[in-house]
N, C-alpha and C positions, 0 to 999 in steps of 0.2 A: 504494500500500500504506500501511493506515495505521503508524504508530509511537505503539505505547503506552507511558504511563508509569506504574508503580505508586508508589502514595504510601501509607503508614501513616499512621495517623491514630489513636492509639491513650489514645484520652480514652474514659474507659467509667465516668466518674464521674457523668454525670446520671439513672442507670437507679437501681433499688431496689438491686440486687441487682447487684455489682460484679465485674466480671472477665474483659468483653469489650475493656479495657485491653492484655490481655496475647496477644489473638489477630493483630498484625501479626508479631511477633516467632515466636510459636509458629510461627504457618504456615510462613514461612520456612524454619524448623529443621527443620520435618518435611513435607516434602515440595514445598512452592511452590518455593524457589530451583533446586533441578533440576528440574521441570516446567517453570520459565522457560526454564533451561540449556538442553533439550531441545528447544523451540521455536526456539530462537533460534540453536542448531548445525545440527539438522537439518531445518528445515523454513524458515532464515532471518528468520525475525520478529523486527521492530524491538521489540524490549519493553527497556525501561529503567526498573530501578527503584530510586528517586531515594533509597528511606529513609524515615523516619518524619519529620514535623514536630512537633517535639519540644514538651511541653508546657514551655512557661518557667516561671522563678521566681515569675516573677508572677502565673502562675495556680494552681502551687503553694499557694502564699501564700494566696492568694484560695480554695483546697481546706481549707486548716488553719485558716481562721477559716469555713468553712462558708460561705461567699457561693457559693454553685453556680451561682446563675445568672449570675453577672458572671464567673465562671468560664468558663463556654458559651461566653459573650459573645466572652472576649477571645482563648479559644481557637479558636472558629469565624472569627473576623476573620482571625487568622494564618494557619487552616487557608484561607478564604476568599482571599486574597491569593497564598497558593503554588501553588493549584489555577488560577487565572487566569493565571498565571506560567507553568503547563504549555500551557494554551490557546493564548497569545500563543508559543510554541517551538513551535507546531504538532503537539502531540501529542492523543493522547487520552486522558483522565487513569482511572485505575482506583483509587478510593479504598476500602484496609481499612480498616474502622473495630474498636473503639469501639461508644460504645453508635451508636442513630439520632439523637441532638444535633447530629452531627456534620456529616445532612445539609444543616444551617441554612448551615454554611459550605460546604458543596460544590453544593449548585443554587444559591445565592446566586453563586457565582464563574461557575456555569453563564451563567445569567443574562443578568450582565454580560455575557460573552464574546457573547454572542448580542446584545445589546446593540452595542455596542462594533461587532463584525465586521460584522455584518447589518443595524444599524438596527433590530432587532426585540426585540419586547417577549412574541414568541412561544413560551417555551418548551413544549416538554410533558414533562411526568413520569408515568413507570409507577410507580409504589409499588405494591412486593411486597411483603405484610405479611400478619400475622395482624390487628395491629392497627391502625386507621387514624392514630392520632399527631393525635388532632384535635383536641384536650383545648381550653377555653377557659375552662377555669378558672384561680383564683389558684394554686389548692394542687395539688398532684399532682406528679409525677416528668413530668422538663423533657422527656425523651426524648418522653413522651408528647404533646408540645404540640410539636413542631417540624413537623408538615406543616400545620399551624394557623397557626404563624409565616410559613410562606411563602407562604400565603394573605392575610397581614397580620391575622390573626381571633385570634393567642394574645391574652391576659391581659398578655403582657411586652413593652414599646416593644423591650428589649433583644434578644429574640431577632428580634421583624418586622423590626429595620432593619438585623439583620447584613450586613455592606456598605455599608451608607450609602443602604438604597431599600427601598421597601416599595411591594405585595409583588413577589414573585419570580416570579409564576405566577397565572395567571386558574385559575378553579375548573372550566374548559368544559375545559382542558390536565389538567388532575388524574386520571389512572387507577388504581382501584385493581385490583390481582390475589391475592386469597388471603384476605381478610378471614374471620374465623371467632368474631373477639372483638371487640366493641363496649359502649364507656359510652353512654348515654341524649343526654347533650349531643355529643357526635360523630355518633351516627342524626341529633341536627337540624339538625345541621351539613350532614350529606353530603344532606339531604331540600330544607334552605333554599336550598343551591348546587348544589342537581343535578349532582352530583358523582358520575360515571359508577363504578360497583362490578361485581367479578365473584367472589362468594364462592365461598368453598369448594362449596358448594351447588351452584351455577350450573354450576365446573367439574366436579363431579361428574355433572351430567344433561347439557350440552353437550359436554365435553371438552373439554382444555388444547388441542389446536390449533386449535379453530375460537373458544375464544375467544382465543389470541395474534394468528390473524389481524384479529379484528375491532379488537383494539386497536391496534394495528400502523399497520392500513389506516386508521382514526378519524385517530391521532394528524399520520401522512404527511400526512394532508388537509388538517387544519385547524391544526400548526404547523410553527415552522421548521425548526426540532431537537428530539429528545430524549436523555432522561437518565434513565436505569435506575437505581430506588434500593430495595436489594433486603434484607431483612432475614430473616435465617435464620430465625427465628420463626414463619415462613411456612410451613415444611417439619415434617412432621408428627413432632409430638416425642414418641411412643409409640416410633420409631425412632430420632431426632435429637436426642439431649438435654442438646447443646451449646451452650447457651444459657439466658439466667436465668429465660424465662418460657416454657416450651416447652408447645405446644399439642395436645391430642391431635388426630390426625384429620385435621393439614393433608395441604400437599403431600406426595405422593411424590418419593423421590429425581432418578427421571426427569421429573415433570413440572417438578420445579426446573430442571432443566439443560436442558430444551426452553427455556423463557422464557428462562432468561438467553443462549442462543443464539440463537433466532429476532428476539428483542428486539432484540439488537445485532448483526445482521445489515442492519438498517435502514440505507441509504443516509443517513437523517435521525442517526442514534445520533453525540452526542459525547463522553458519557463514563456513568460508574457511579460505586456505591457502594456495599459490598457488609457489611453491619453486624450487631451484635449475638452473637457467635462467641464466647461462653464456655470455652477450655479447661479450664479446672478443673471444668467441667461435664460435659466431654467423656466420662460417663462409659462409655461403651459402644463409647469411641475409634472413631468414624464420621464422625459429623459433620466431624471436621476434615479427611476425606476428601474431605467432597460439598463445601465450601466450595473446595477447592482445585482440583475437577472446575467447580467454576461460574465457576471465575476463569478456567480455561483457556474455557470456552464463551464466555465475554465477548470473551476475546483471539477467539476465531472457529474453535475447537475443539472438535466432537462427539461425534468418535470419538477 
């Protein structure tokens, strides 16, 4: 049986638009900690959750003179080190975030551990998203340049090398599921590294379960582990509009909770990251619902 560990991560200062900061804290208060409770009395599930890793003075600091990116930086390294720190305790980590900066420091710790334990350089990532984060420009918001980081392709040495290595992931590991917004240098991105996509589109004429299996069965094949990195922005924000950039059109409530269970149902699956959850957005008080239903489907909960 696995034993999981939840970790806050509640940095939501690299996005435009501020306030997915304050979604570790919210969840909890309203509904996560007795969904854990409930798990973990009556169905026995090891889940332990460890708390936020807290932003330091230093990055502070580094907030109130406007250096965002060394910000990232220094915050992703600590996030980066505590998330390895769960691996090597044998757990498997479940990161709130924050904006998606964050998951500079959390497949980067993946990484490693894959690294470290297996000798392998294999990982694979599902990125669920509206948008691909593939940015490789100088200017633009950081959140948007962090799956370009882990590719080693951003603009910034300081996000590629979070951890001390670059990159974190070959581009043939990289899935995307939900894409429905794209800049022009991201298409030549995901065209020049054939970087495997299944848009909104796709899952609208195929279906979300024949494409979860084909990703699934791809990723089992060709690496070691994976790691689910899921961003509510993905979830179509005509209903969800819990978050700073909400898109009309995407997911359905249920085809969100199918991937994030079928996902980590995978024998391969060693942890997540579950980002982008604006309360103060929440205006339609839902969202904070499907977030908390997704966190249970992670843990390996459908019903």
């Amino acid at each position: 049986m696995r034993e999981y560990e939840i970790l806050g991560a509640p940095f939501g200062f690299a996005a435009g638009a501020q306030g997915s900061n304050a979604a570790p804290a919210h969840l909890r208060s309203h509904g996560l900690n007795l969904r854990i409770g409930q798990r973990v009395r009556n169905w026995g599930t090891e889940i332990i959750d460890s708390g936020d890793i807290s932003i330091s003075p230093d990055v502070i600091e580094l907030l109130e003179r406007n250096e965002t990116l060394k910000a990232v930086e220094v915050y992703c390294n600590d996030l980066y080190g505590r998330v390895v720190q769960s691996y090597l305790s044998g757990c498997t980590p479940i990161i709130i975030g924050g904006d998606h900066s964050i998951s500079a420091g959390t497949i980067a710790a993946s990484s490693f551990y894959l690294k470290r334990k297996f000798q392998s350089d294999n990982l694979g990532v599902i990125w669920v998203d509206a948008h691909a984060d593939l940015s490789n420009l100088e200017h633009g918001n950081i959140h948007g340049k962090v799956a370009a980081s882990l590719l080693g392709l951003s603009a910034h040495d300081e996000l590629n090398n979070i951890g001390g290595f670059s990159p974190k992931i070959k581009p043939q590991n990289l899935i995307y599921i939900g894409l429905s917004d794209l800049m022009p240098n991201e298409y030549k991105t995901l065209l020049e590294q054939d970087i495997q996509i299944f848009g909104i589109d796709e899952i609208q004429t195929k279906g979300i379960d024949k494409i979860i299996d084909l990703v699934v069965s791809k990723l089992e094949e060709t690496a070691d582990a994976i790691f689910l990195s899921f961003d509510i922005d993905s979830c179509d924000g005509g209903v969800y509009r819990g978050c700073s950039t909400p898109e009309i059109g995407g997911l359905s409530g249920r085809e969100a909770i199918q991937i994030a269970y079928r996902i980590t149902q995978s024998p391969k699956f060693i942890g997540a990251d579950i980002v982008e959850f604006s309360p103060e957005d929440d205006t339609l008080q839902n969202t904070n619902q499907l977030v908390i239903k997704l966190i249970d489907a992670m843990l390996g909960y459908r019903m």
